[in-house]
MILO-334529 format. One record per residue (C-alpha): y, x, z; residue in one letter. Coordinates in steps of 0.05 Angstrom, whole numbers, padded with zeros to 5 digits, always signed. Layout:
BEGIN
YXZA/...
This chain:
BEGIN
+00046+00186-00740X/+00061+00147-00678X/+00091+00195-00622X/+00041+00202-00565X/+00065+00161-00498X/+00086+00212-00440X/+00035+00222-00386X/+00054+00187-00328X/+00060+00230-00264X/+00000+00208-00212X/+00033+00249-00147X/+00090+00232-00105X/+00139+00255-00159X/+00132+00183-00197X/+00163+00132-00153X/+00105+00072-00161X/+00055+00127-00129X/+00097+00122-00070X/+00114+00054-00059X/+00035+00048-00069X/+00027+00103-00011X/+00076+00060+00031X/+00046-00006+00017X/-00023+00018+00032X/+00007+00054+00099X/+00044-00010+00119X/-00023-00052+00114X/-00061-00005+00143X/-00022-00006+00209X/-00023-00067+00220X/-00101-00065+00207X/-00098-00016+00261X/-00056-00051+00308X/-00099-00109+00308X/-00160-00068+00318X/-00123-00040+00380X/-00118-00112+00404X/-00181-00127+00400X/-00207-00065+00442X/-00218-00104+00502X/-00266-00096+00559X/-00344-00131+00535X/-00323-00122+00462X/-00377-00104+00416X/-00356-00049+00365X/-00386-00081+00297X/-00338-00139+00316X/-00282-00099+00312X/-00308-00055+00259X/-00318-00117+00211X/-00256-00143+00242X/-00208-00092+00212X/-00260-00084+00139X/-00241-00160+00137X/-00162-00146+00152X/-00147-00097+00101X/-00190-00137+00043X/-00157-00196+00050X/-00084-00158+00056X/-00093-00114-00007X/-00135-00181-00048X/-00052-00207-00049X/-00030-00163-00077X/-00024-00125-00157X/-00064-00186-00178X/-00019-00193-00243X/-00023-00166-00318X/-00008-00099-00322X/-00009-00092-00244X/-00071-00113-00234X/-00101-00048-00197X/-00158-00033-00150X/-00154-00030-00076X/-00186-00047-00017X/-00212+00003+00042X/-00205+00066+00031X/-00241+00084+00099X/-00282+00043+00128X/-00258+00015+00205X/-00306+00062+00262X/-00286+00065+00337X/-00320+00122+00371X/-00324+00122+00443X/-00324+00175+00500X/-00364+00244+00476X/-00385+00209+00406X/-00330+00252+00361X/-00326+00193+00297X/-00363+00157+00241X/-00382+00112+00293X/-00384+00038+00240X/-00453+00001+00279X/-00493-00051+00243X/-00502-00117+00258X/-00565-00092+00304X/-00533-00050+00352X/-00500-00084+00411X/-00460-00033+00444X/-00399-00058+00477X/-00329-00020+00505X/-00328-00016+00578X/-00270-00014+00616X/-00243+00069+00620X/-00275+00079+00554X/-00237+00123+00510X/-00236+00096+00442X/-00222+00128+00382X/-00198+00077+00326X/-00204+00114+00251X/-00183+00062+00180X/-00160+00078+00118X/-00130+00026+00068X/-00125+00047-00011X/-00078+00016-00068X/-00099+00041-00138X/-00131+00095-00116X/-00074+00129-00060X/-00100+00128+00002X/-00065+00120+00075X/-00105+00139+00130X/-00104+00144+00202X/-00142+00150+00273X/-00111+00122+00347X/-00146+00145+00412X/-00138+00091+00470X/-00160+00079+00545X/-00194+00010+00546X/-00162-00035+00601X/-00197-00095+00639X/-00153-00142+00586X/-00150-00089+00533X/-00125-00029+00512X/-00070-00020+00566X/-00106+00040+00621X/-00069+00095+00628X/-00110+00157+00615X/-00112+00205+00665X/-00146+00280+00689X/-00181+00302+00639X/-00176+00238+00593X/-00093+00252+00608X/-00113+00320+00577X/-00152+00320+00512X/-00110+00257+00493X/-00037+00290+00512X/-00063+00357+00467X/-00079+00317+00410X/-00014+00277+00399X/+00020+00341+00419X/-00005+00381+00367X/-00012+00312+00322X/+00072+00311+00321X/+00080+00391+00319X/+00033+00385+00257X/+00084+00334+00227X/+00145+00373+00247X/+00109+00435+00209X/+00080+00402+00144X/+00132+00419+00104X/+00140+00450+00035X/+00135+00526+00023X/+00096+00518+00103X/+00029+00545+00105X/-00039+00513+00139X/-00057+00576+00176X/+00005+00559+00218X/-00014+00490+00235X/-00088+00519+00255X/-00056+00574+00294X/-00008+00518+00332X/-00072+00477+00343X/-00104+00522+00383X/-00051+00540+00424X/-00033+00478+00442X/-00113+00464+00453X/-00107+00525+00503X/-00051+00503+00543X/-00077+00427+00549X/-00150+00463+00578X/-00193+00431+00526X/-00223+00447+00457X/-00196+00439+00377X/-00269+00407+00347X/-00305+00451+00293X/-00310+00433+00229X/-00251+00380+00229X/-00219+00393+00164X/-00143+00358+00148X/-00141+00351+00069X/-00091+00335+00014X/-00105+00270-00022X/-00102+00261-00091X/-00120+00190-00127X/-00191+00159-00119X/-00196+00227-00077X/-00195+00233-00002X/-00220+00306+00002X/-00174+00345-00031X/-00180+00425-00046X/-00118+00445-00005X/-00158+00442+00077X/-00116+00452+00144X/-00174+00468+00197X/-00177+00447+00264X/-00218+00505+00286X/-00223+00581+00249X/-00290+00623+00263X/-00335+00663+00242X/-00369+00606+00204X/-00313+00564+00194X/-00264+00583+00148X/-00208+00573+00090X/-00164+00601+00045X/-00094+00607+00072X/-00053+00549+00026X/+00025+00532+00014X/+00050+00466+00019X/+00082+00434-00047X/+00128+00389-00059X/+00105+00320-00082X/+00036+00327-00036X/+00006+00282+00001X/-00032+00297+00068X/-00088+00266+00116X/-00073+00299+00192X/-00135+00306+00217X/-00130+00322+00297X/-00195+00327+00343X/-00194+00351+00410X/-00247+00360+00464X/-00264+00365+00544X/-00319+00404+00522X/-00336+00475+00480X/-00321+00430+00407X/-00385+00439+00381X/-00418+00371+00373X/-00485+00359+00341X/-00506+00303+00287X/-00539+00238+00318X/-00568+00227+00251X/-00601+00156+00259X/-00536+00132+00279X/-00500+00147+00214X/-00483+00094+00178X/-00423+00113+00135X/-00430+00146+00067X/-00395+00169+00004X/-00417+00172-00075X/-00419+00246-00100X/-00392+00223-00169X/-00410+00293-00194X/-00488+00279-00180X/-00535+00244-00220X/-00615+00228-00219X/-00659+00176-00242X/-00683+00135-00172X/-00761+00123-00167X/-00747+00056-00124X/-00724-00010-00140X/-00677-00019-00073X/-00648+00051-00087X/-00629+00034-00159X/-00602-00039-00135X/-00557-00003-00078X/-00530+00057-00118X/-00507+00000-00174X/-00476-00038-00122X/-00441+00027-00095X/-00420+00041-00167X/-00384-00023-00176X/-00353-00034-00112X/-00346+00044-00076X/-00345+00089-00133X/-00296+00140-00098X/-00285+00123-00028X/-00325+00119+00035X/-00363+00058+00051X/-00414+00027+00112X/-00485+00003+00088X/-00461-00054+00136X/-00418-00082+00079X/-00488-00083+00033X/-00556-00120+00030X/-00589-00103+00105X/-00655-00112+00077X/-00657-00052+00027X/-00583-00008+00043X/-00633+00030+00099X/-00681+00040+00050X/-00641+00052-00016X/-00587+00095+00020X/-00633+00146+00046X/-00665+00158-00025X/-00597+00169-00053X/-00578+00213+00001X/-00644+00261-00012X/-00621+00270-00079X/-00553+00282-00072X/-00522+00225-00104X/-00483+00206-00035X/-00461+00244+00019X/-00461+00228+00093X/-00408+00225+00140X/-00449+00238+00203X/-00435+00207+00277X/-00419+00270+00314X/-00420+00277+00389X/-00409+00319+00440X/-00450+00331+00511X/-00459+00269+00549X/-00393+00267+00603X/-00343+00302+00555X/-00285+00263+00513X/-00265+00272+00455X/-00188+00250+00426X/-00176+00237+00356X/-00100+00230+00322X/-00102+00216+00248X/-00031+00209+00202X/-00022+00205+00130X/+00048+00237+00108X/+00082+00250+00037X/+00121+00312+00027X/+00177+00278-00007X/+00244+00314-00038X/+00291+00291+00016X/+00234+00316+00071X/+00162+00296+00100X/+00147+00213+00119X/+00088+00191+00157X/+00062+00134+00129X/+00018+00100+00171X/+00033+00084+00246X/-00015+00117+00296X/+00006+00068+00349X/+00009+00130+00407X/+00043+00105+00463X/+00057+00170+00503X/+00064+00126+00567X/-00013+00113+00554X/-00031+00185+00576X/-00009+00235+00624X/-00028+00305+00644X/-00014+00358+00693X/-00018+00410+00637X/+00046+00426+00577X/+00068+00472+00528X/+00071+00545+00546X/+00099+00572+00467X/+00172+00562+00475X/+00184+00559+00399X/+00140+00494+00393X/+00179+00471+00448X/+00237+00473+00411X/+00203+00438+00349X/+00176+00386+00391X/+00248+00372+00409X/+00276+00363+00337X/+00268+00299+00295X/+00209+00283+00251X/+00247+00236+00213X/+00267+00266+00136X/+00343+00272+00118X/+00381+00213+00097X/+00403+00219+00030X/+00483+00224+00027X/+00506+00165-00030X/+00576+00167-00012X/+00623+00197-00072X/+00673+00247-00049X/+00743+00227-00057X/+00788+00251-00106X/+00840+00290-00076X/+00901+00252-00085X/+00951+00273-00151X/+01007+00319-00131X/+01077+00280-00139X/+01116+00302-00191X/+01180+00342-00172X/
């Protein structure tokens, strides 16, 4: 009897997974820096949202195209850009017209996936007469400022044997001293393959509703940062016929009564069985129709565009790090240019301070071979 081939590791402990997690993280920042470019002043956001869908397929359709390596891949989040109070999920159809104006604050969110490992991130920008090049000020200076603050504390603190009440706790301080508000319900979460919602959940904001179980980090992990910060209280409401971006509840099934439901879920099957998608990227004639079918029964779930009150801004900061032996990497570029912001607020906590002062970067690994110490001469 034939010995049974060993299971291959599917975490960060098998070195393929990771050079997956970096490819996917490399392509999906330059998907995001070219969505940055094209942020401009008169811009409509479908543009740009099909703009970077269009990027990242034709980047990962180049690559594990051979034998054995032939894998799936593709977007692993679909591009949205949310503007001023609207929180995210923001990924218009073809129908809606809305354009960036200049002093918009923009919030960027993609997500690229190679054989199932995902890299993920959001960017928050000031849109410029020529582009993305205003520098945010007041209380734009403020929510943006408090969310790559806590954005690189979070980094500095994702560590093994660390624990994700800490990096709530650190949110909300830094929130506090900023003026403005972590967002409810924002939930960071560890990603496993084909699975972008993991069960180990950092969140933004604890209350009486909103809670988790306090988790340890592991080695071998891999984590979407998930940072949201407000002008306003951080409790925004669902604009429900603006949602446009869903995700297939593989664990639900039921037999659909019409024809355009059962044609989209097939086509959702084949082409998004595990990530998110927009109903842009399918038939415009029936996705309305079908989608909202397989939503009532449970067979897909939404991701809702979420806003706050009209006049407040919201500032998103999204990284995808690996909690590797020799320490934690970010994988996908954020693009935060700390000259793009400014505020007449800071940190108050002394000890995250300190850690905002260290490096990020993970320990270089030490290859040279100590020397022998030389023979002793003979007497």
């Amino acid at each position: 009897m034939a010995d049974k081939e060993p299971e291959v590791a599917i975490d960060c402990s098998n070195p393929d997974v990771v050079t997956k997690y970096r490819l996917a993280g490399e392509i999906n920042s330059n998907a995001m820096a070219a969505v940055i470019a094209l942020c401009k002043t008169g811009a409509r956001i479908v543009d740009i949202c099909e703009a970077g869908d269009k990027i990242i397929e034709e980047a990962t359709s180049k690559i594990y195209n051979k034998g054995k390596d032939k894998v799936t891949k593709g977007i692993g989040f679909p591009t949205c850009v949310s503007v001023n109070n609207v929180v995210g999920h923001f990924s218009p159809d073809d129908k809606d017209d809305t354009v960036l104006k200049e002093g918009d604050v923009a919030k960027i969110d993609i997500g690229t996936h190679i054989d199932g490992y995902l890299a993920i991130a959001a960017h928050t920008l000031t849109v410029g007469a020529e582009g993305p090049a205003a520098v945010a000020t007041g209380r734009a200076g403020d929510v943006l400022a408090a969310a790559y603050t806590a954005s690189e504390l979070a980094l500095r603190m994702l560590k093994v044997g660390g624990k994700n009440t800490a990096i709530t706790k650190m949110i909300n301080q830094v929130a506090e001293d900023y003026k403005v508000s972590p967002v409810q319900g924002v939930l960071s979460h560890n990603l496993l393959r084909f699975k972008i919602d993991g069960e180990k959940v950092i969140i933004n904001k604890e209350d009486t509703d909103n809670k988790v179980e306090e988790v340890e980090f592991a080695p071998n992990e891999a984590y979407a940062i998930d940072i949201v910060m407000s002008t306003g209280e951080g409790k925004p409401h669902e604009v429900d016929e603006r949602t446009t971006v869903f995700k297939r509840s593989v664990e639900s099934t039921y037999q659909l009564k019409m024809k355009a439901s059962r044609a989209i879920l097939s086509d959702i099957q084949k082409r998004f069985p595990t990530f998110p998608f927009t109903i842009r990227s399918m038939d415009a004639k029936t996705a309305r129709f079908g989608i909202n079918e397989c939503h009532k029964h449970d067979l897909v779930s939404k991701y809702p565009v979420l806003q706050e009150k009209d006049g407040e801004i919201v500032a998103h900061v999204k990284f995808t790090a690996l909690l590797l032996p020799n320490g934690t990497i970010r994988i996908t570029n954020s693009n935060i240019d700390a000259t793009k912001f400014s505020s007449e607020h800071s940190l108050t906590d002394e000890d995250l301070k300190k850690l905002l002062l260290t490096s990020a970067a993970p320990k270089k690994k030490n290859n040279k071979k100590k020397k022998k110490p030389a023979a002793a001469k003979a007497e």
